[in-house]
Structure formats: structure tokens, C-alpha cells
N, C-alpha and C positions, 0 to 999 in steps of 0.2 A: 796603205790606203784606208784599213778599216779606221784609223785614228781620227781620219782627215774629219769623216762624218760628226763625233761628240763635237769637235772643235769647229765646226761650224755651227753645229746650235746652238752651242754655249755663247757663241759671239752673236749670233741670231737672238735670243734672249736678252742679251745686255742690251743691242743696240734698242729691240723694243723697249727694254725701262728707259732708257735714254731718251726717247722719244716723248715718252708723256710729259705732260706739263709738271714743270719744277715748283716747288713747296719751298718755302722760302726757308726752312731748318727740317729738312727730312727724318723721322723718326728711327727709320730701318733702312738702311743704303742696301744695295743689293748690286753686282756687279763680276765679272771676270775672272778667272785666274788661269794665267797660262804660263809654264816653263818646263825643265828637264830636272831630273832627280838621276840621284847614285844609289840607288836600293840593292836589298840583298836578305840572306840568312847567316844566321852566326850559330854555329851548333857544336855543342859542348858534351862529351860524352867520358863513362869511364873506361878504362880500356886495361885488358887482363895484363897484359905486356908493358905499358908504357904508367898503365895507375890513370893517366888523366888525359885525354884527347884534345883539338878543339880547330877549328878549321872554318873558315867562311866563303862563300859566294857571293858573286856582285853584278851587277848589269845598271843599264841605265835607260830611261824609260821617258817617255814624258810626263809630263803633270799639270792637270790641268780640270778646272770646274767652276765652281762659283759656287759666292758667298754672302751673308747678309752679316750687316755691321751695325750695331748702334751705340749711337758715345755717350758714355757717361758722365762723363766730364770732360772738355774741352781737351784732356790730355790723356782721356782714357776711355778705352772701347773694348765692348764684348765682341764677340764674332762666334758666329760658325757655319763652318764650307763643307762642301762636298767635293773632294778631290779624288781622282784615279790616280790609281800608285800601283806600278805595278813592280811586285819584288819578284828579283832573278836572281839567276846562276848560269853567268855565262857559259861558264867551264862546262859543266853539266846539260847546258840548253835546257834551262828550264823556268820558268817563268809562273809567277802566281797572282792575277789580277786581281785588282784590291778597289774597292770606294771604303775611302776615310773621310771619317766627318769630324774633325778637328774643332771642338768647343776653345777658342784662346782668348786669352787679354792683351790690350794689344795699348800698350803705352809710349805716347808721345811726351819725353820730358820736354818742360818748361814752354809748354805749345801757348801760343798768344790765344786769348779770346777773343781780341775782337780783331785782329788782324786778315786779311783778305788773301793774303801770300806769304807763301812760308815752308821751311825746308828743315825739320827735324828728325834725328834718330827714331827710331821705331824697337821699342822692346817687347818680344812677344815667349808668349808663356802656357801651357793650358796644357789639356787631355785629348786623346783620339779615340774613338772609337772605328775598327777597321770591318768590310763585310766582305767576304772573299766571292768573288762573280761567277769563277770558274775555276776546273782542275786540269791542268794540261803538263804534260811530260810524264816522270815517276822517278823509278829509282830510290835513292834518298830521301825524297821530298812526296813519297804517294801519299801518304795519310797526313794532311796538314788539316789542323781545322779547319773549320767557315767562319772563325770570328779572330781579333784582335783587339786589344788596348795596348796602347801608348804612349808616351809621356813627351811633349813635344817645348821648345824651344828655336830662337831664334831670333835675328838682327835684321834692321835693314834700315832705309830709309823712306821717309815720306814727303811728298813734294804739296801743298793743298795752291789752286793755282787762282780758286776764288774760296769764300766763304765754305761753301760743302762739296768741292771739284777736287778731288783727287788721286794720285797715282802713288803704289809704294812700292817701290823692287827693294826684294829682301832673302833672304837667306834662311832655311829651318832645318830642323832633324827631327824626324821622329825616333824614339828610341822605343821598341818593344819591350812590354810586362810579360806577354803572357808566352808560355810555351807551346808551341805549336804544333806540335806531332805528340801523341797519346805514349810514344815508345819509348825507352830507357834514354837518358842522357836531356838536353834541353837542346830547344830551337826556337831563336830570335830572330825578330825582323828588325833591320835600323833602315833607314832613309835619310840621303840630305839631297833638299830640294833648291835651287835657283828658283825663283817665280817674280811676277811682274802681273799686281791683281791692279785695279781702279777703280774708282765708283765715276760711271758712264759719263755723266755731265761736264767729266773732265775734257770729254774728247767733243764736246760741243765749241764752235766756234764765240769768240765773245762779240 
């Protein structure tokens, strides 16, 4: 139930920019994002016995924030969001709440300019930067930073239903740079997320 609450404001949010009067080429779109992710840690260690360790955890979370967008060119756009990510280890019961702020490029090939309706691939690309919220469980995972970087990726599609009204459900991974716990051996985080963001105006009636 604690979940329900972001995801109400974040939808609270949206519908208010939806609501203001529309600009006929919007500078900064700002809008949604809501889905589920497969996050986890990967951790790699030397081991006196075996020479070389390596073992991972997984869980699945939701994912969900919002983001502002502005295009470059008719078939390319910067972005960056604020998403909650929370990486786990089910095995373990353990879990580590994250906001990521994901800086990406986000390219539509061969997208029309002057067209009004239209349905292209979405290629997306860029950096994370991650902020850890809280510390919850222990064991393995006690001493984990409060920071992360990322290197993210990912596909999907984008539907535009007028001129600046659009939805994209797509697909991403974030892959973990940094090491996580200060102690012998390394600890990464990966994520792959389902999502489904739009910029508001889409869900206006024509």
C-alpha cells in the first residue's frame, strides 16, 4: 500500500500539466512513467578455495516517476526522469530503494515532420545516475553505498496520436558501473524495466 501513495501523485502531477492550456510546439514535455522492473545485485568475489566466486540476486519491483522531454529534432530527443528502482534479493529478503535519474537520447528513425499520426521504433541510450533512499535488511548487502552510475539502454515503440500527443511503451536495462559495498570483491546492480511513460495531451479527448 506504501507504493499506491507516489503513484498517485505522480498521476496527480501529470493530469495537472494536462490540464493547462496547450502551446502549439511545446518546448519541454513533462509527463508519466509507470511499470515493473527485474532488478538485483551481481557480486563477484575472490575465493581462497574455488580462486574466483560469483553469484547474483533478483526481485522485482515497480517502476515508476516522471519525466521531462525535449526534441531535438523531429526524430530525436534528450530526456531526463526520475524513476524509483528498487534492487533486491529475494533469496535473501532484501531489498535497497533507489531514485534514478536517467539523462537518455531517445531516437525515433525516420520520424515524419510534418505528419500528425504516426508509429515508430524508439531507440534509447544515455547515463544514470542512482540515490539510495534507505538501508533495509543486512547480511551480505549491510554496507552498500548511497550513490550509483549506470549505463542504460533500451527499445521500444512510440505511437504520436496528434502533432505533440504521445505514448511510448518500451523496454530498458540499466547496467551498474560502480561498486557498491567498500569490501573485498565487487557488487553490481543491473535492472530491466517494462514501462509505459506519455506526454499528458495524449490522453486528452480530440
Amino acid at each position: 500500500m506504501r507504493i499506491l501513495s507516489p503513484v498517485v501523485l505522480v498521476c496527480a502531477v501529470a493530469a495537472t500539466a494536462g490540464a493547462q492550456s496547450p502551446s502549439p510546439s511545446p518546448r519541454v514535455q513533462l509527463g508519466p512513467i509507470l511499470g515493473i522492473a527485474m532488478t538485483g545485485l551481481s557480486v563477484s568475489y575472490a575465493d581462497p578455495a574455488d580462486g574466483f566466486s560469483s553469484g547474483s540476486g533478483n526481485g522485482t519491483s515497480p517502476y515508476f516517476g516522471i519525466f521531462a522531454r525535449r526534441s531535438l529534432t523531429p526524430s530525436m530527443h534528450l530526456g531526463l526522469q526520475g524513476v524509483f528502482d528498487l534492487k533486491g534479493d529475494d533469496g535473501a529478503r532484501y531489498s535497497i530503494p533507489y531514485v534514478q535519474f536517467p539523462l537518455q537520447l531517445e531516437v525515433t528513425p525516420f520520424a515524419p515532420a510534418g505528419a500528425r499520426r504516426w508509429v515508430r521504433p524508439v531507440l534509447i541510450a544515455g547515463g544514470s545516475a542512482g540515490v539510495r533512499l534507505r538501508r533495509s535488511g543486512g547480511g551480505d548487502y549491510a554496507a552498500i553505498r548511497p550513490f550509483e552510475f549506470s549505463l542504460v539502454a533500451g527499445l521500444g515503440l512510440e505511437a504520436h496520436f496528434r502533432s505533440r500527443d504521445w505514448v511510448q511503451l518500451g523496454i530498458v536495462t540499466h547496467h551498474g558501473l560502480t561498486d557498491l559495498q567498500p569490501a573485498p570483491g565487487s557488487t553490481s546492480s543491473f535492472s530491466l524495466a517494462l514501462f509505459v511513460k506519455a506526454h499528458p495531451g495524449a490522453l486528452r479527448p480530440h
